[in-house]
C-alpha positions as CSV (number, residue, x, y, z in Angstrom):
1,X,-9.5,22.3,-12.5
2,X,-8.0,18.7,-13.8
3,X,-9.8,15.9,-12.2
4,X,-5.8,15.0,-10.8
5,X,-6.1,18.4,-8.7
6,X,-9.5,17.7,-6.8
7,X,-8.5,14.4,-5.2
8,X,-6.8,16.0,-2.3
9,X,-9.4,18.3,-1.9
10,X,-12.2,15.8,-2.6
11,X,-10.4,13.6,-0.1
12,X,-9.8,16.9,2.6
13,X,-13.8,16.9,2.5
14,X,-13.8,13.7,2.8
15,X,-12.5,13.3,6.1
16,X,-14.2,16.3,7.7
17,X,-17.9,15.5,6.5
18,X,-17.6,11.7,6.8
19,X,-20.4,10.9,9.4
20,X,-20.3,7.2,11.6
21,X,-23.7,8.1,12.9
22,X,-25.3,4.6,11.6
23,X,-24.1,1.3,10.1
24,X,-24.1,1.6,6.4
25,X,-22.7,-2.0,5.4
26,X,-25.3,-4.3,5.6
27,X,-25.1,-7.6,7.7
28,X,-25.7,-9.6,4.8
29,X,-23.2,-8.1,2.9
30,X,-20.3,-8.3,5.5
31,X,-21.4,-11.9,5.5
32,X,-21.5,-12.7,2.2
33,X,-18.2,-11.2,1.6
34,X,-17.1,-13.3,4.2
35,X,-18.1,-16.4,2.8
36,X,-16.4,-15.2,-0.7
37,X,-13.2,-15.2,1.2
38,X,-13.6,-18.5,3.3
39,X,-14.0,-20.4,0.3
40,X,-10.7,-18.9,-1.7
41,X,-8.3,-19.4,1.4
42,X,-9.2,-16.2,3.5
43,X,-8.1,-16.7,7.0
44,X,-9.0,-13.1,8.8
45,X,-12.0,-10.4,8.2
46,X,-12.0,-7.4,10.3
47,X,-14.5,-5.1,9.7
48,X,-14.8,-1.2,11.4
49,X,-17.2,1.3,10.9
50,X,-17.6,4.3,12.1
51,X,-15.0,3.1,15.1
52,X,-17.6,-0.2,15.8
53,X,-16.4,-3.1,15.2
54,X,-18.6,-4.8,13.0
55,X,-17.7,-8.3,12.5
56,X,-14.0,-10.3,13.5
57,X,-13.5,-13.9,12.5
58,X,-10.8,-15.9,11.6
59,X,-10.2,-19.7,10.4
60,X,-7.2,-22.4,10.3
61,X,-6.1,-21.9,13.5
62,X,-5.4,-18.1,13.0
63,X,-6.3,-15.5,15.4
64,X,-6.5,-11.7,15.5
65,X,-3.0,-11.3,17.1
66,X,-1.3,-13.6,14.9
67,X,1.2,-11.9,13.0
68,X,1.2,-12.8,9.3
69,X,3.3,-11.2,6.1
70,X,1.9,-8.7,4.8
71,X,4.1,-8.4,1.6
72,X,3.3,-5.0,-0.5
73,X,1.1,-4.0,2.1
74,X,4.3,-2.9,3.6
75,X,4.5,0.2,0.9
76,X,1.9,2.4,1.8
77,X,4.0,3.0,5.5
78,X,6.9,4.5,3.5
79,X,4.6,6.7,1.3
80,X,3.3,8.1,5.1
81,X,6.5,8.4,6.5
82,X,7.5,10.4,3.0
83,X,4.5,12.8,4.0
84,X,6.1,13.5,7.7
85,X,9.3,13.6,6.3
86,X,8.6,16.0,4.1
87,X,6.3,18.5,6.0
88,X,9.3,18.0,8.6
89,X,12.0,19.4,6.4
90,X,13.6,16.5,6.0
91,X,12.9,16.3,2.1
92,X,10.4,17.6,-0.4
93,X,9.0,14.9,-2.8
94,X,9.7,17.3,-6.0
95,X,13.4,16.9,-5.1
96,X,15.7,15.4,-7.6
97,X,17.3,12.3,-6.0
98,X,20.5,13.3,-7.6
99,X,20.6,15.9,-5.0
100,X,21.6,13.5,-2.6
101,X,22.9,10.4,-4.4
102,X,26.1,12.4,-6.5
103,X,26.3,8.7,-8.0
104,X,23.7,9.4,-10.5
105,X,24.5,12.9,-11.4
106,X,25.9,11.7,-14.5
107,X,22.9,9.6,-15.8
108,X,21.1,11.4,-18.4
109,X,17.4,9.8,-16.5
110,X,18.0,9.2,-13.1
111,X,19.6,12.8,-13.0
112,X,16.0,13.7,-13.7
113,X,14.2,11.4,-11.2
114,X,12.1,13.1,-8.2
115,X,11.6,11.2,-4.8
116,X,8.0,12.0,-5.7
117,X,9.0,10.0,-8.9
118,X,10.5,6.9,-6.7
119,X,7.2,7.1,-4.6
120,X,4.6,6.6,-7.3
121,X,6.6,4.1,-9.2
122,X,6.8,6.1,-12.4
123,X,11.2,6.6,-12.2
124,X,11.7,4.6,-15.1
125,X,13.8,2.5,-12.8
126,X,13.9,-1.5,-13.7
127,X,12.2,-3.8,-11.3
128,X,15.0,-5.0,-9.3
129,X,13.1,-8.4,-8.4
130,X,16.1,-10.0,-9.0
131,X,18.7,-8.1,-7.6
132,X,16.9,-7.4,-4.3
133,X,15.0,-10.5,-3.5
134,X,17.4,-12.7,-4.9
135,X,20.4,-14.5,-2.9
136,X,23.1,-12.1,-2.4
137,X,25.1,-11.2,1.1
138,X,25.1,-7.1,-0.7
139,X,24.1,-4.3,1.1
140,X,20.1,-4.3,-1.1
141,X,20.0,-0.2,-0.5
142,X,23.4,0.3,-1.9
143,X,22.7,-2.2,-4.7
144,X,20.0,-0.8,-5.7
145,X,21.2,2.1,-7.1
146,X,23.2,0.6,-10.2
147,X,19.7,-0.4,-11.5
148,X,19.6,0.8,-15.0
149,X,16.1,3.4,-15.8
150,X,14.8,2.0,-18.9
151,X,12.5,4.5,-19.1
152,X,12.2,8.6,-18.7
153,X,11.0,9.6,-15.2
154,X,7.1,9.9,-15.8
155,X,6.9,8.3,-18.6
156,X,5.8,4.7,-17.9
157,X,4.5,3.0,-14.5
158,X,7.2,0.0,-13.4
159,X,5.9,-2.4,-10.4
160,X,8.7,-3.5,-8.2
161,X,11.1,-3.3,-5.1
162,X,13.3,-1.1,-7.1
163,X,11.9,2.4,-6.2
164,X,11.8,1.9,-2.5
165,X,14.9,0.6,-2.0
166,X,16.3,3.9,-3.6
167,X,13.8,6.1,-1.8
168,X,15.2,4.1,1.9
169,X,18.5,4.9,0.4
170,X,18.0,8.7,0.2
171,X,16.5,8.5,3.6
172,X,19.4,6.8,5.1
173,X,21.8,9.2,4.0
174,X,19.3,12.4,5.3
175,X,18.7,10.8,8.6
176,X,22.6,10.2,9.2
177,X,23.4,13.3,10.5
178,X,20.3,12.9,12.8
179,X,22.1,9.9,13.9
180,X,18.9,7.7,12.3
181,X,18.2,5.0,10.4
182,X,15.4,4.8,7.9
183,X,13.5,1.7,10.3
184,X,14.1,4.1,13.5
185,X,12.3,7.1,12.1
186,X,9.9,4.8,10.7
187,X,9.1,3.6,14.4
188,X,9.1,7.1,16.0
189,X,6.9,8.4,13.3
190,X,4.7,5.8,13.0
191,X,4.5,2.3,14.3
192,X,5.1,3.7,17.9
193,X,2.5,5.9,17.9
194,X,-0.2,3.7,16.5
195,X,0.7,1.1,19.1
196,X,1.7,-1.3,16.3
197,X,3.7,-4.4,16.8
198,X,6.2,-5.8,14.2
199,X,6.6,-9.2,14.9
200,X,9.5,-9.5,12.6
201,X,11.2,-8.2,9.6
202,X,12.5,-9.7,6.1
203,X,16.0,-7.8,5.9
204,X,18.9,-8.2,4.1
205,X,22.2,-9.5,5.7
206,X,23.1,-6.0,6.7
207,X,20.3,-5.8,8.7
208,X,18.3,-3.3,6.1
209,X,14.7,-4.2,6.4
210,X,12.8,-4.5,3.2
211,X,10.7,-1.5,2.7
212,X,8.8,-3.0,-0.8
213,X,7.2,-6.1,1.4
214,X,9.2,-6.8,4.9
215,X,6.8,-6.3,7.8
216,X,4.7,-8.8,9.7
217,X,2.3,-8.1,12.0
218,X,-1.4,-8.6,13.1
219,X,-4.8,-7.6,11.2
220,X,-5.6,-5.9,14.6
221,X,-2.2,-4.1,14.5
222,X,-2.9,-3.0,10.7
223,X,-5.8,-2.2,11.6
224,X,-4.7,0.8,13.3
225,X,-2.8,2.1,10.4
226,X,-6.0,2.2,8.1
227,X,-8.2,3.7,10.7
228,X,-5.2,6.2,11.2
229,X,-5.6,6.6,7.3
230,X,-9.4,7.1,7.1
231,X,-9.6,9.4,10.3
232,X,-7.2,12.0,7.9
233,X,-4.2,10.7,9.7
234,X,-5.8,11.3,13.7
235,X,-5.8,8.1,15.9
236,X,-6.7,8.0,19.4
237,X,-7.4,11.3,19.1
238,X,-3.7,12.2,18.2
239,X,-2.6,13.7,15.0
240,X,-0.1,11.6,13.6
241,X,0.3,12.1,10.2
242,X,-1.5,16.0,9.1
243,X,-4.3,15.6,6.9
244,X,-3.5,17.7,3.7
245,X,0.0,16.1,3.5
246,X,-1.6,12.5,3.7
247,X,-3.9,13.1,1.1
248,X,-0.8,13.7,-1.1
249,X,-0.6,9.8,-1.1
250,X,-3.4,9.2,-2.5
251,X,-3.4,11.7,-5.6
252,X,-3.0,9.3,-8.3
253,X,-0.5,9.7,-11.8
254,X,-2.0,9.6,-15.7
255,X,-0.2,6.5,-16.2
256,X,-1.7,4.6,-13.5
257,X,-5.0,6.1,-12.0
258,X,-5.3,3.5,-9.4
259,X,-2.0,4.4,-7.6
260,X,-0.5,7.5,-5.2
261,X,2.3,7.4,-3.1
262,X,2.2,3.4,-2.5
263,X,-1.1,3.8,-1.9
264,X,-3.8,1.7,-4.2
265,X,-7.0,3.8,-4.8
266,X,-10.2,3.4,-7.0
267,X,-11.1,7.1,-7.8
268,X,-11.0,6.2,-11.6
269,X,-14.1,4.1,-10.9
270,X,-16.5,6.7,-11.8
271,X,-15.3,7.3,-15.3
272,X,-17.2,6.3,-18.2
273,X,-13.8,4.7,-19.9
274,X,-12.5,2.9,-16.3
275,X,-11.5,-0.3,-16.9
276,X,-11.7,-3.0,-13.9
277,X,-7.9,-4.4,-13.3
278,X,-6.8,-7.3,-10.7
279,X,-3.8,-6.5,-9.6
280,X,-2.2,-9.4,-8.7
281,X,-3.5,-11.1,-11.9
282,X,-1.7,-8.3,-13.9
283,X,1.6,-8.9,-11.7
284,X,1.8,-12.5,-12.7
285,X,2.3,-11.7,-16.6
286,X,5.6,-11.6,-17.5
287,X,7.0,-9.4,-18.8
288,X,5.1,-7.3,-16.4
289,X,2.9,-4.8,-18.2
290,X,3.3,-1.0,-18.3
291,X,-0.1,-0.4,-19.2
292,X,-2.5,0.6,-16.7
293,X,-3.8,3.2,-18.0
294,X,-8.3,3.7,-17.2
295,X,-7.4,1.5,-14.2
296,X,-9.4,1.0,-10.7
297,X,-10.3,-1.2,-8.7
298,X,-13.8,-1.9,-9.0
299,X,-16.6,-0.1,-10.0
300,X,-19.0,-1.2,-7.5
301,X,-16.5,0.4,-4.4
302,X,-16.8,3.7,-3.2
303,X,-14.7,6.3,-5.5
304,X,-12.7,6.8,-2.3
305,X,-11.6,3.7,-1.4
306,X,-8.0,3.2,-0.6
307,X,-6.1,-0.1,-0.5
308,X,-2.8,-1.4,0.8
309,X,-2.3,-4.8,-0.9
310,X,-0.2,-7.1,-0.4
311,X,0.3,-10.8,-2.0
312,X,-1.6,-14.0,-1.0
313,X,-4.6,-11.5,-0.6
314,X,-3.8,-9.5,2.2
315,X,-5.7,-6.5,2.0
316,X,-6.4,-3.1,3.8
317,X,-9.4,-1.3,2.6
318,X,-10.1,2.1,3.9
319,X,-13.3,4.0,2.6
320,X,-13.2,7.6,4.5
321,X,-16.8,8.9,3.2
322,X,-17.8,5.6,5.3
323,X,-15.6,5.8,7.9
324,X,-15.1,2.2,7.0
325,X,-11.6,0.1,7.7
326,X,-11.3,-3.5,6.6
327,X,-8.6,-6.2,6.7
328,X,-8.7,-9.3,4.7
329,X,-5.8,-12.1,5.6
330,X,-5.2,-15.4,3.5
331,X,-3.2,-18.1,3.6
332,X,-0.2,-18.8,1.5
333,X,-0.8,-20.1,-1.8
334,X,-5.0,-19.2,-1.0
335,X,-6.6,-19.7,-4.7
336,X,-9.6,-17.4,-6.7
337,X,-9.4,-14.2,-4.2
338,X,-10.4,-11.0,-6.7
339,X,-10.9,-7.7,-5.8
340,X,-13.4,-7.0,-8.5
341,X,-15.6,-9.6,-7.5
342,X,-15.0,-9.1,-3.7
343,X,-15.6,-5.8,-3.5
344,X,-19.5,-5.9,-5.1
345,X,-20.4,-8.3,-2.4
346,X,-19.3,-6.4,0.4
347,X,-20.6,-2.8,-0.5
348,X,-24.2,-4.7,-2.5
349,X,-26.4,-3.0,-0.1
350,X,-24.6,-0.4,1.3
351,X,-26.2,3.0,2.0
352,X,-23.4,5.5,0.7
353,X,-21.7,3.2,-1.9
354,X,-21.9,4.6,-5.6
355,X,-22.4,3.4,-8.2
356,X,-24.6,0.8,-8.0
357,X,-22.8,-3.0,-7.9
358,X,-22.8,-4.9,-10.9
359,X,-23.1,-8.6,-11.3
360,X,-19.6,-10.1,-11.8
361,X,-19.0,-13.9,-12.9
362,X,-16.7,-15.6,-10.2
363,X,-13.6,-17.1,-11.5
364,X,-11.4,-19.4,-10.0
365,X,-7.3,-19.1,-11.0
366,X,-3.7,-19.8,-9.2
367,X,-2.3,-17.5,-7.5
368,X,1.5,-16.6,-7.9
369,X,3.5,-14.7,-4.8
370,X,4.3,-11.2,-6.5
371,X,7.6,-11.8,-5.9
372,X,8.7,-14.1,-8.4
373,X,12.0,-15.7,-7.1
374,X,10.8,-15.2,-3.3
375,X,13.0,-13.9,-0.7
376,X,16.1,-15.4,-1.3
377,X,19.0,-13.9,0.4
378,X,16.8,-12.1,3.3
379,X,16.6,-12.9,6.9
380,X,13.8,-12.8,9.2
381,X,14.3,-9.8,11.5
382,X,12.7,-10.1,14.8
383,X,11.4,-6.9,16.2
384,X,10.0,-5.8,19.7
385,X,6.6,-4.1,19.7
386,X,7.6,-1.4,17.1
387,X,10.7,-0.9,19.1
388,X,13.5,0.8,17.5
């Protein structure tokens, strides 16, 4: 069996043997990793294990209900809600997107492209930074699909808005005879049963919210989502997404081991070949490299660790074998955050972390937003409390 094929199974296992019985971060460690952040512009630390709460603190007049952006971390919500879509009926993610968009019937690659395909950021599609995050009064979802695929599906991973603005797209057209929008199911589905609150969304001027990096909200409120995550999709004792279709999110592709279904994850680590890659860092070279090939995260983290990552070093890390959920917040324009040197501190002395943390050299660099011309032509949606 391909090492591809055991992550759902490895991660199945996972969830059912992971055991909170004692603390297996150590104090000094949760500290210490707190300190790292303080000094590079971090402004919240959550830390839950085994459903404790370990350790809360914030700085710069930030609190645990304040909302912040969390830019990309906003992607790994669609690649769930494309899990309950799909055990719902409502699509499967081995479907050609042509099947529903007869506009690109005729196009010799996007013809070809799965919704899988869309989800995992391997379409081919262009970027679409420009299109969708520039100034423009168009409808982003429509726009979105006369982006050209300068690549074959599967054949080359392509960071950018691009995919999930086609993917919201397909799922506004399924949902219409349901009389739903994309955001609605998103809030029946999701953000209503974790008791999240949205404090507001970046949409476009037809009122589309931005499914590549639009939501605000509080670490407390993500919070939820990655102990939803790391409990196999259970939360307050309520099934809300079913385990064996989450897992689906975190199954990563040959051309990027370190990414699912708009999920970020580090099972790569343990290979003899795995190369450590920041991923903001990478995001800032222009043109944006396709390479990522032997990618994790770090080698000192947990094989299983899962991340939704967002820019400005916002951060959800979710290690199920740990039953461990934590959320890092900074601040805009927060300098010398890195994953690869985070991450070692944190899990240094923990119990059930393999392998063994290696010394890393800090390094101090600027940090760009991974959105290179901002959000220019998108408004700031307000939301009620995960209200449709």
């Amino acid at each position: 069996m391909s090492f591809p094929r055991l992550v759902p199974l490895l991660m199945s296992l996972i969830y059912f043997g992971a055991s909170s019985a004692s603390a297996q971060l150590s104090k000094s460690s949760i500290e210490a990793a707190h300190s790292y952040s303080a000094k590079r512009g971090g402004i919240g630390f959550i830390v839950k294990e085994g459903g404790q709460l370990r350790f809360e603190r914030y700085a710069k007049g930030h609190s645990g209900d304040t909302p912040i952006h969390i830019y990309s971390g906003t992607k790994s919500f669609f690649g769930a809600i494309a899990v309950i879509a799909e055990k719902e009926g409502l699509l499967s993610l081995d479907e050609k997107v042509a099947e529903t968009l007869p506009e690109w019937r005729d196009d010799p690659r996007k013809a070809r492209i799965t919704i899988r395909e869309l989800l995992d950021f391997t379409s081919g599609l262009e970027t679409g930074f420009e299109e969708i995050y520039g100034r423009s009064t168009a409808d982003k979802l429509t726009l979105s699909l006369g982006l050209d695929a300068k690549n074959d599906p599967g054949a080359s991973f392509i960071y950018g808005p691009s995919h999930l603005q086609v993917f919201c797209e397909v799922m506004r057209r399924k949902l219409k005879r349901k009389g739903l929008t994309y955001e609605a199911y998103l809030n029946r589905k999701l953000i209503q049963p974790l008791d999240i609150g949205i404090s507001q969304w970046r949409a476009d001027s037809h009122g589309n919210v931005i499914p590549s990096a639009g939501m605000y909200m509080s670490g407390r409120h993500w919070m939820n989502f990655g102990e939803m995550v790391c409990q196999g999709g259970t939360w307050n004792g309520k099934q809300i997404v079913p385990t064996e279709e989450l897992t689906k999110c975190f199954k990563p592709t040959p051309i990027n081991p370190a990414f699912g279904l708009c999920f970020w994850v580090n099972s790569y680590c343990t290979r003899p070949d795995a190369r450590e890659l920041d991923v903001e860092e990478t995001l800032e070279i222009e043109p944006l490299p396709e390479d990522w090939s032997r990618a994790c995260l770090s080698k000192a983290a947990p094989p299983d660790l899962i991340c939704s990552l967002g820019s400005n070093f916002q951060r959800l890390y979710i290690v199920p074998s740990m039953d461990l959920v934590v959320v890092h917040q900074g601040k805009k324009g927060a300098r010398g955050f890195r994953d690869a040197e985070f991450l070692p501190i944190l899990f240094k002395d923990a119990q059930r972390a393999a392998p063994a943390p290696t010394e890393t050299e800090v390094t101090e660099r600027k940090v760009k937003p991974l959105f290179p011309k901002g959000f220019g032509g998108f408004l700031k949606k307000s939301t009620e409390s995960g209200g449709e």
